[in-house]
N, C-alpha and C positions, 0 to 999 in steps of 0.2 A: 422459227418453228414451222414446220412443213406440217402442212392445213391436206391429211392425206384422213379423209372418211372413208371404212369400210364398209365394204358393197351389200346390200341389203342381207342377201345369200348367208353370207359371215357372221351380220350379229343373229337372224332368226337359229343358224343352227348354236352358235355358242350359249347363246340363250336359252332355247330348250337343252341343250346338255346342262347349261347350269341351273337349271330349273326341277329338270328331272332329279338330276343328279344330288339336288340338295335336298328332296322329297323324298326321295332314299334313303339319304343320311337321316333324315329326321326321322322318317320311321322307324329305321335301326335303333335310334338313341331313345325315343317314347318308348320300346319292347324293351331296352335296357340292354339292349347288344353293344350300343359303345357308348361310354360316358360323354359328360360335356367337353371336358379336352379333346377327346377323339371326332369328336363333332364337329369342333372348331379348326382344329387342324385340318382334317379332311376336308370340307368344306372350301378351304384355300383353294386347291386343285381348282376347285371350279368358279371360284369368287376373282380369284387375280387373271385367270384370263379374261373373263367376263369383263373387268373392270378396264382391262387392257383395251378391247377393243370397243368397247360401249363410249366410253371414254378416251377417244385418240392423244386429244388434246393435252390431257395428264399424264397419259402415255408419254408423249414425246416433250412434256415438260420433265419428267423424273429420270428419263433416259438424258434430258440436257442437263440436269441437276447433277446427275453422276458421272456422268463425262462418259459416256457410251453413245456409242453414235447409234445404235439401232434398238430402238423400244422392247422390242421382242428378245434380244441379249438379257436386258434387265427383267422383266417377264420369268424368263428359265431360271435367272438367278435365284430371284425370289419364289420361284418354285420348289427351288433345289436346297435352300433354306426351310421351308416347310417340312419338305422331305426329312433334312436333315436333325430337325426339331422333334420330328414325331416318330425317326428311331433312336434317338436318343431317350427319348420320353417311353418307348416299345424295352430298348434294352436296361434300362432304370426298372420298372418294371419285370422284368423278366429275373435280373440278379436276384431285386425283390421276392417272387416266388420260388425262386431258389433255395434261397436261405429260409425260406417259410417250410419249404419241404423236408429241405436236411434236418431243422428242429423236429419238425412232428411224428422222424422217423425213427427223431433219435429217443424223443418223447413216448415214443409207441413202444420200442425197444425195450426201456426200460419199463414200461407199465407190464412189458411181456414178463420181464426177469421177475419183478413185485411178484406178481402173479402164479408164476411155476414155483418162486420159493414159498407164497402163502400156501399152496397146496402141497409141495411136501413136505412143509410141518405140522399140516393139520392130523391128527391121529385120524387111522385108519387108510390114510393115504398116500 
């Protein structure tokens, strides 16, 4: 295992990006702009590089776990997995109000049709 510590420079700015970054998310999610899934996913973005490089040693123990010679390969993986989760979870959602939509318009249609026939059977109209 190669005993490689990043340079000071490295962890202070990934740190304040993860830092900021998750102070963001949190505010978003307290205002109710993204739920707790969307918090948590999101959140990854900035939690697994963080962890990457705060953490070298684990780094290049799960890169030699996986049989990838370069930390940072397994790093984008696992990014690209979050990614992958959280439009999955966007387009689940999305069919979701879809099919929410189609109902209520078909719902609304008909309360139309009720409505124009309860008025021209009412006398006088």
């Amino acid at each position: 295992m190669t005993n490689v510590i990043p340079s000071p420079e490295t962890v202070v700015v990934i740190s304040a990006f993860a830092l900021i970054y998750m102070l963001v998310l949190l505010k978003k999610t307290l205002q109710g702009k993204f739920d707790l899934y969307d918090f948590l996913m999101l959140s990854m973005v900035a939690i697994i590089p963080a962890g990457f490089t705060l953490f070298p040693r684990l780094a290049y123990l799960v890169s030699h776990l996986t049989g990838v010679a370069f930390p940072f390969v397994v790093m984008f993986g696992a990014l690209f997995l979050v990614v992958f989760a959280f439009m999955h979870n966007m387009t689940a959602r999305l069919h979701r109000l879809e099919r929410q939509n189609c109902a209520l318009i078909q719902e609304q249609s008909l309360l139309a049709l009720e409505l124009k026939a309860k008025e021209s059977s009412e006398p006088g109209g």
